[in-house]
N, C-alpha and C positions, 0 to 999 in steps of 0.2 A: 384384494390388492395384489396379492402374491401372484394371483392366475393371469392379472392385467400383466402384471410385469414380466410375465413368461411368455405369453400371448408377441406382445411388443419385442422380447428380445428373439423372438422367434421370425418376426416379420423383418428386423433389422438383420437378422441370420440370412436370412433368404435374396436380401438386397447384395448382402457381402459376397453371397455364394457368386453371385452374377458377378462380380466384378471380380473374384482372386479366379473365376475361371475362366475370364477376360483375359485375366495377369497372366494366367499358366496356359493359355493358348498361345500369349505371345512369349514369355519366357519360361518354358515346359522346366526349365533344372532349377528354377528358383525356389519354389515352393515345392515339395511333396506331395503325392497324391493320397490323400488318406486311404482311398478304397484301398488301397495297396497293403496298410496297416490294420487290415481286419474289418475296418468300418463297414457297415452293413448297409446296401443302396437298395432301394424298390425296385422293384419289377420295372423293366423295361428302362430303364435309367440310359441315360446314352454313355459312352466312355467319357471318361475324364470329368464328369462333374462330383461335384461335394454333396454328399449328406449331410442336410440341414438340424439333424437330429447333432450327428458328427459334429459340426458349426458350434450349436450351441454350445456345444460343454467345453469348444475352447475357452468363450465369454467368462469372463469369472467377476462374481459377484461382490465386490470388497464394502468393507467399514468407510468411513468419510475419514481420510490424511489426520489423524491428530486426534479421531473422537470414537478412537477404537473400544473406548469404553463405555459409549450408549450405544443402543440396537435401536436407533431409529433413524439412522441416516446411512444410506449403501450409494455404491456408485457402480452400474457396469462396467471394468476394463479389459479391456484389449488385452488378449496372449501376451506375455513377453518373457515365452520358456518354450521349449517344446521344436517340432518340426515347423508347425504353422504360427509367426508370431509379425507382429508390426506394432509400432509405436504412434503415441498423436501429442503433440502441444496444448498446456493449455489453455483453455478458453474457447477448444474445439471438440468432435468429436469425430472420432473415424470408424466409419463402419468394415472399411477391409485398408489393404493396404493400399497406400498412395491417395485414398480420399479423405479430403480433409476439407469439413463444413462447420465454418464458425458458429459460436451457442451467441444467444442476443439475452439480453438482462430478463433478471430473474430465473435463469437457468443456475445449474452447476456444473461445468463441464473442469474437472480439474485434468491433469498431465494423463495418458492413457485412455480418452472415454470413449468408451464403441455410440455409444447415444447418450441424450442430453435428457437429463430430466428437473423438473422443477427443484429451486433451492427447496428442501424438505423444511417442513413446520418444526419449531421449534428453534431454526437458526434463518440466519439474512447470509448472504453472498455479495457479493462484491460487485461491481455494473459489469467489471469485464467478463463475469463469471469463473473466474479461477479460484478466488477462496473463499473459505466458507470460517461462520463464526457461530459460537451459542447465543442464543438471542441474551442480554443481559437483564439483569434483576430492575424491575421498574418499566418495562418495557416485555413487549407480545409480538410473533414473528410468527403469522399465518405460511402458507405455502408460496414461493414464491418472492419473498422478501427481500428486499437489497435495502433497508432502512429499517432498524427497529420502531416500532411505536408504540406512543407513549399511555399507560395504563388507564384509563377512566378516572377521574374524580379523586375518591376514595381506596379503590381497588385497591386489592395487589397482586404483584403480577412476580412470583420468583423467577429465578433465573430459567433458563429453557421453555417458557411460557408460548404457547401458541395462540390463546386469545384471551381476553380481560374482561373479567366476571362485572358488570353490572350493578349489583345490588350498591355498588356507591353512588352511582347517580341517582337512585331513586334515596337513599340516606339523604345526601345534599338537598333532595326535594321536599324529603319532610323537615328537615331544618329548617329551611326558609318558610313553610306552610306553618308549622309554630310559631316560626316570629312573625311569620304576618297577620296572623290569628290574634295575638298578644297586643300588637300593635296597635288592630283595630279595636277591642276591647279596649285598650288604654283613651283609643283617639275617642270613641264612643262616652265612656266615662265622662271622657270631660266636657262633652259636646252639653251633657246634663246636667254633669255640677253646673257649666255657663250659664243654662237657660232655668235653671231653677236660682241659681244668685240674682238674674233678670229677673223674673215672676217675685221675688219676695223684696225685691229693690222697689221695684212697679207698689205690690203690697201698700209695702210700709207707707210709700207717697201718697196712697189717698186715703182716706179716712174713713171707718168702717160704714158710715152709713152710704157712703160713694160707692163704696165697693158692694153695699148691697144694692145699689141701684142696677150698678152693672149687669148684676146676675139678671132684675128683673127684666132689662131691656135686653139680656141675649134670649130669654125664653120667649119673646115676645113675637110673633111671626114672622109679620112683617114691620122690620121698625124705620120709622118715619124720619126724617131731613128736619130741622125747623127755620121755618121761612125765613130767606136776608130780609134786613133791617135796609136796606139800599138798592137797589136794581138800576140796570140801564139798557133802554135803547138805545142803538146806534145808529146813526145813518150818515152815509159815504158818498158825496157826489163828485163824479169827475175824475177819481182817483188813476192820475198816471206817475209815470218812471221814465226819463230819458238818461240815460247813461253821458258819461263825457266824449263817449267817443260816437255820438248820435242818435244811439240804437235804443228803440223805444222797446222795453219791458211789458211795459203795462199803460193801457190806454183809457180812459173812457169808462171806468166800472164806478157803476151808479147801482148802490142798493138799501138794503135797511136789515141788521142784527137786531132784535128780539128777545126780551129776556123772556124765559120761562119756553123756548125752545131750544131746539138741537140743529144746526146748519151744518150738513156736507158740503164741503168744496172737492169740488173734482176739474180734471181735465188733465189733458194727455199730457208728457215728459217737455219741459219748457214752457208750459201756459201759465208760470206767474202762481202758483198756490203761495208756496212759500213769499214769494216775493208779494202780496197781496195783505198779509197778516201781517210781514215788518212795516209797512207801509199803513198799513191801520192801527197800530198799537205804536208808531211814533219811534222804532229804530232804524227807519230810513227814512233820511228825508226826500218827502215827493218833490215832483215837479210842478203837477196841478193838482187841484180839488184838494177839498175840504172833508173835516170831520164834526155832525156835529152830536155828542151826546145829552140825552134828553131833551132834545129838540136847542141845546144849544153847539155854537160852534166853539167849542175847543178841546184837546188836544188830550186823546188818550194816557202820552204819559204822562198827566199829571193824579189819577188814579191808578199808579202801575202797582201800589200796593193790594189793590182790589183786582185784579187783574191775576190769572193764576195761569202757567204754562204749563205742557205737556209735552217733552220731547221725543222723540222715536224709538229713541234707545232708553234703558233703563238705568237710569244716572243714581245708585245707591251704595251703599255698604253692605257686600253682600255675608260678612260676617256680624251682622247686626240681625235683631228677630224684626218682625214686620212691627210689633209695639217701638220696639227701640227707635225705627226708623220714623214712623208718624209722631211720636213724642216729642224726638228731635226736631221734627219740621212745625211741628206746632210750637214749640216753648220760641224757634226763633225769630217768627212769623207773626204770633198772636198780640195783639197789645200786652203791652208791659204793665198794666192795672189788672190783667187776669188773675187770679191765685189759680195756685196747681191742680185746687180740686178741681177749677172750672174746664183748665186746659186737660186734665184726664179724662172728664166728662167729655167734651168735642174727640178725644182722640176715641173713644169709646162710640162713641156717636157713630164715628166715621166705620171703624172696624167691623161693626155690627151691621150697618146698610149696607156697606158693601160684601157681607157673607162670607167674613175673615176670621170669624169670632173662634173658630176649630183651630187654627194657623198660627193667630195672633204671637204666641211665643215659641214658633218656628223659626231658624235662619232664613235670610233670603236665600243663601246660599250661591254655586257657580259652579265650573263643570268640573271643578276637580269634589266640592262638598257637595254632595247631595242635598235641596231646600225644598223651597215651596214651587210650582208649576208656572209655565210663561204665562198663563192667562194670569192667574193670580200677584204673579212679579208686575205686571201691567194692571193691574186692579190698585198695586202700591202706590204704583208712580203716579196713579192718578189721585190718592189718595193725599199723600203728599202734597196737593195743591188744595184738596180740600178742607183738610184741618186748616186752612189759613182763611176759611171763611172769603171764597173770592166772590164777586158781582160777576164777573166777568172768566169763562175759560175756554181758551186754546187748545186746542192737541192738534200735532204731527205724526199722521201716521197711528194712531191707535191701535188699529187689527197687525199692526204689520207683525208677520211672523207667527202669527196664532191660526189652530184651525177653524172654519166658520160656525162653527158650535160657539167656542170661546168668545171668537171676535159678536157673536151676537148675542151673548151674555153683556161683554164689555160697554155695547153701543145700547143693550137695553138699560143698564144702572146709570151710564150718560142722558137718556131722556128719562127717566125717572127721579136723576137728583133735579134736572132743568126745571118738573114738573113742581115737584114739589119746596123748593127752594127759592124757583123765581129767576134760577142761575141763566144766562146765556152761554153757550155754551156753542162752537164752531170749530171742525174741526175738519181736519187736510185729510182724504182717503180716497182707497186706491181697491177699485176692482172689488167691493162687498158682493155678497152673496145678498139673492131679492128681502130675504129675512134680514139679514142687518139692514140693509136700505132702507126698509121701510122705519124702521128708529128713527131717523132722521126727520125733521116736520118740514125744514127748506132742503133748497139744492139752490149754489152759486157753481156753474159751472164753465169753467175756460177756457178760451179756444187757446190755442198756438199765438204767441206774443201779446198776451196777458188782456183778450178783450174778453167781454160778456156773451155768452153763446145762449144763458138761460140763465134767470135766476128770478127766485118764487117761491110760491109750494111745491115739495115736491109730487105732489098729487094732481098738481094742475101742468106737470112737464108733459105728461102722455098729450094731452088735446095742443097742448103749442105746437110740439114737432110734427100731429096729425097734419095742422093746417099748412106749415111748410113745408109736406109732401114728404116726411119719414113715419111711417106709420108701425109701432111695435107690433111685431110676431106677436102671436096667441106665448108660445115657448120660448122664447125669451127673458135674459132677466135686463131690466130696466137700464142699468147703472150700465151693462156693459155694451145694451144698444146707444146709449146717449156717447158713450166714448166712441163708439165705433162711427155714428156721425159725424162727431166733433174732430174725428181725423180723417175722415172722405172715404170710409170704406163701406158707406151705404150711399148707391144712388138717390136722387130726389125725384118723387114721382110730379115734378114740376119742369124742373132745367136737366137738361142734359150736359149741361153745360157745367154742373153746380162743381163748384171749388169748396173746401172747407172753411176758406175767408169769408165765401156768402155770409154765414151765418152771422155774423156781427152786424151784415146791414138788416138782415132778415129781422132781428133783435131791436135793432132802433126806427123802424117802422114800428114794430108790434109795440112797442113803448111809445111810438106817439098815436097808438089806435089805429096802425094801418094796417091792414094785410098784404102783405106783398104780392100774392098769389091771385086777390080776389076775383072772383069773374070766370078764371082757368082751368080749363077739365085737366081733374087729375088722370096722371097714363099711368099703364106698369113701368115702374121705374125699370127695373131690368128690363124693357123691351126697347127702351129709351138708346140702352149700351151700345 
């Protein structure tokens, strides 16, 4: 640091030389010539210049104005004795006489300075650079500082401080890492005490020989549904929707629900899914057509207690365990002549076929509590309708939000309770992977303004669309060629012409045994374009 600062007062020497022998060219009596006083000049020197050696040693080295009693703040000034002297203002610094170049913040130039150097560490200076201060107690003043700043955390910082030791902030850090540690072991505790006060609640309500049944039917591999007591066909003819303000919904949808299967409905954004199921379960009233079950005509909601929904989202108590939550839906659901053992036996029933039996006194949980998994939250909800012993079930959206692993878990325990139960079972989906698809035993599928595009087996959709000129790719999956017609983004290897509205007349031909196509060489459809 010492050799920098010599180096520099040497270079500023040499600046000065050039301008006092500027000065003493043009006023020779003002200054003195040093050579004159002994000074000693190199070889070849021309008359009248300064040795810079000379130079130096006028510069004199001082303490900082007022803090002559630390050795860690100096300031170069200016001669102001001798033959050769000049003075400078501060908040500037003058290299020789008559130059005067203002210092800019975070300098220190106080009254006298041949050159400006940083406010030194340990103290701050002033914006204009004229005074200078000890950094105070609480506060750290690197090089260069015009504002003390304030210690870290914990630290401490005494007076004359240059920078602020650390070790507080990582203190602060493991303060808060103990109470959060603490916290969660308290929060965890109790997550236990909860669900063990649940499990001995659960307990005590049924009756040891119930509770040993339980055990038998969880070890049991595969456990079985037992058959409704009620079932129903359904069939729909005519079913439309006119709106007040003219605009037809849904038109013309002629089909038949099945109990003891599993029905997809599909069709693109606006085709009436939803609007097709409030209109068959009797929360909208139609404008045409009938319902009739078991082969009679009247009116689904008068079975709405047999009747069991599924909505999209998962409508629960996500601080409730998955027993808590089917118990509650059974005790409010089930006839009121059931006793408790019966109504644990169904909830058990249910828990166990649907592969919950590990879970069962898990929270549902939510995104701040850790619970059970989306497929599994979605195994509840559907749960939930099946403790109430329905004839009849609904779902909205099943798969939505699961991956198609999950979602074809979901759609297989759906045709397996239909199978074994008797249940019917219909449900609104969107874009299955070919493995879920195939779960499904129909397809009601809906064009744009709520008409019939298909509806059947789904095994027997591949040869309908053959005959109307959509023929499925070998790589392909099913569900998302059948969309992709039903919105006109496959040519027909018949019309060139073909609109997506075709399909609905294409449909009521094929329903009165006609072919629309008959007779007509089929072309490449893309060669058609």
């Amino acid at each position: 640091m010492a050799g920098l600062r010599s180096t520099t007062l040497l270079l500023a020497a040499i600046c000065a030389l050039a301008t006092i022998h500027s000065a003493s060219a043009q006023s020779p009596t003002n200054l003195p010539d040093p050579s004159r006083n002994g000074a000693v000049l190199p070889p070849g020197t021309p008359p009248g210049a300064y040795d810079p050696l000379a130079y130096q040693v006028l510069i004199q080295l001082e303490k900082c104005p007022g803090f002559e009693q630390y050795d860690d703040c100096y300031v170069p000034r200016s001669p102001r004795s001798g033959p050769v002297q000049w003075s400078c203002p501060a908040g500037s610094f003058c290299v020789g006489p008559g130059e005067i170049h203002p210092c800019t913040p975070g300098f220190y130039c106080p009254e006298h300075t041949v050159q400006p150097q940083y406010c030194p560490a340990r103290y701050f200076c002033s914006e204009d650079t004229k005074t200078i201060e000890r950094c105070p107690k609480g506060h750290y003043c690197p090089e260069g500082t015009t504002s003390p700043r304030g210690c870290y955390g914990l630290a401490s910082c005494p007076e004359g401080s240059k920078s602020s030791p650390k070790f507080g902030v990582l203190a602060i850090f493991a303060v808060f890492s103990i109470i959060a540690y603490f916290i969660f072991r308290s929060k965890t505790k109790t997550d236990d005490i909860r669900r063990l006060k649940h499990k001995l609640q659960a307990d005590a309500f049924v009756k040891p020989k119930a509770h040993l049944e339980e055990k038998q039917r969880a070890e049991a591999e595969k456990p079985q549904l037992s058959r409704l007591t009620k079932t129903f066909d359904i069939r729909f003819e005519n079913l439309g929707k006119t709106l007040p303000t003219g605009v037809e919904i849904m038109k013309g949808v002629t089909g038949e629900l099945k109990s003891g299967r599993t029905c997809a409905i599909m069709g693109p954004s606006g085709a009436g899914k939803t609007t097709f199921v409030t209109l068959l379960t009797g929360k909208m009233s139609r404008s045409t057509g009938g319902v009739y079950v078991n082969n009679t005509k009247e009116e689904l909601s008068k079975y709405k207690k047999l009747i069991g929904y599924v909505p999209q989202e998962d409508v629960m108590l996500r601080e409730l365990t998955v027993r808590d939550i089917l118990m509650h839906s059974a005790r409010m659901r089930l006839p009121v002549d059931w006793d408790a053992e019966r109504v644990s036996q169904k909830v058990m029933e249910i828990i166990h076929f649907l592969g919950m039996s590990h879970v069962m006194d898990n929270i549902i949980g939510d995104e701040e509590e850790r619970g059970i998994s989306g497929g599994q939250r979605k195994r509840v909800n559907i749960g939930m309708e099946l403790v109430a012993e329905p004839s009849i079930l609904f779902l909205d959206e099943p798969t939505s939000g699961l991956d198609s692993s999950t979602a074809f878990e979901v759609c297989s325990n759906l045709r397996n309770i239909a199978q074994q139960q008797g249940l019917l079972v219909a449900a609104v989906i969107h874009s299955p992977s070919p493995a879920t698809f195939r779960q499904f035993d129909d397809l009601l599928l809906l064009g744009k303004g709520g008409q019939v595009v298909y509806f059947g087996p789904r095994e027997d959709a591949v040869q309908y669309f053959d005959t109307i000129g959509f023929t499925i790719p070998v790589d392909e999956s099913p569900s998302d060629f059948y969309m992709d017609v039903t919105s006109g983004k496959v040519p027909s290897a018949y019309d060139a012409d073909f609109k997506p509205s075709d399909l609905f007349e294409y449909w009521n031909q094929h329903q009165s045994g006609r072919n629309p196509f008959a007779g007509r060489q089929e072309q490449d459809p893309y060669a058609l374009l």
